[in-house]
N, C-alpha and C positions, 0 to 999 in steps of 0.2 A: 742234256735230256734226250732220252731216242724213244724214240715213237713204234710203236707194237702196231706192225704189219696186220695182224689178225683183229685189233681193234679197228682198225682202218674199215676195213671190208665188212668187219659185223656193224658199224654204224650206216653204212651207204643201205647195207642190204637192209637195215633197220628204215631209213630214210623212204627206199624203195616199195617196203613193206606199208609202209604209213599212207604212201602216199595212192597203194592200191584199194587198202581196205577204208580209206576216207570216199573213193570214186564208187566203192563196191557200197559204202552206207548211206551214199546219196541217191544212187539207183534204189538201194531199198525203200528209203523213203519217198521216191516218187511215187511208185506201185504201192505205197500201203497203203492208200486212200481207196482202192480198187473194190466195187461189190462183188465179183466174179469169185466164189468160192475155192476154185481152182486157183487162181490168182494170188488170193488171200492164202492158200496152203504152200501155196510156193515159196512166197513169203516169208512165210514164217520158217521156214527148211531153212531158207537163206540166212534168214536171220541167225538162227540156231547157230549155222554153219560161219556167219560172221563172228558173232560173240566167242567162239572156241580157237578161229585166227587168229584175234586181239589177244587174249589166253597166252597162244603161242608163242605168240610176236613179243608180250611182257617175257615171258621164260626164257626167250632164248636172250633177250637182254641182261634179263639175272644172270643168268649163267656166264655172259661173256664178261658181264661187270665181274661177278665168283672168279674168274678166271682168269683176271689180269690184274688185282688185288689182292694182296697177300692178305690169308686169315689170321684170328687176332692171335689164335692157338699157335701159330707156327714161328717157332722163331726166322726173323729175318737174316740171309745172307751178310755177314759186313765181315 
């Protein structure tokens, strides 16, 4: 069995990715109890701006998984 170099790296960076935007959804939710309108607008920026990370962060998993997975269309090398 050999092991893909490039899977290696996309799951650490995947790991890395998780473990920012878990830190970045706990900050959000401390501040979202805030009355400060400003505060409250920020928020939600951030927010926004979380929810399209996580987006990403599934996409470039699909693609690494697409990408080291033979399609069902293709015949296989043997």
């Amino acid at each position: 069995m050999t092991t893909n170099e490039g899977s290696t790296t996309m799951a650490t960076q995947a790991e890395s990715s998780s473990k920012h935007l878990g830190a970045a959804r706990a900050l959000l939710d401390e501040i979202g109890s805030s009355s400060d309108p400003q505060v409250m607008a920020t928020a939600a920026v951030a927010h926004a701006t979380l929810v399209l990370a996580e987006q990403v962060a599934v996409a470039r998993v699909v693609m690494a998984t697409d990408s080291i997975t033979p399609a069902a269309h293709q015949p296989s090398a043997q």
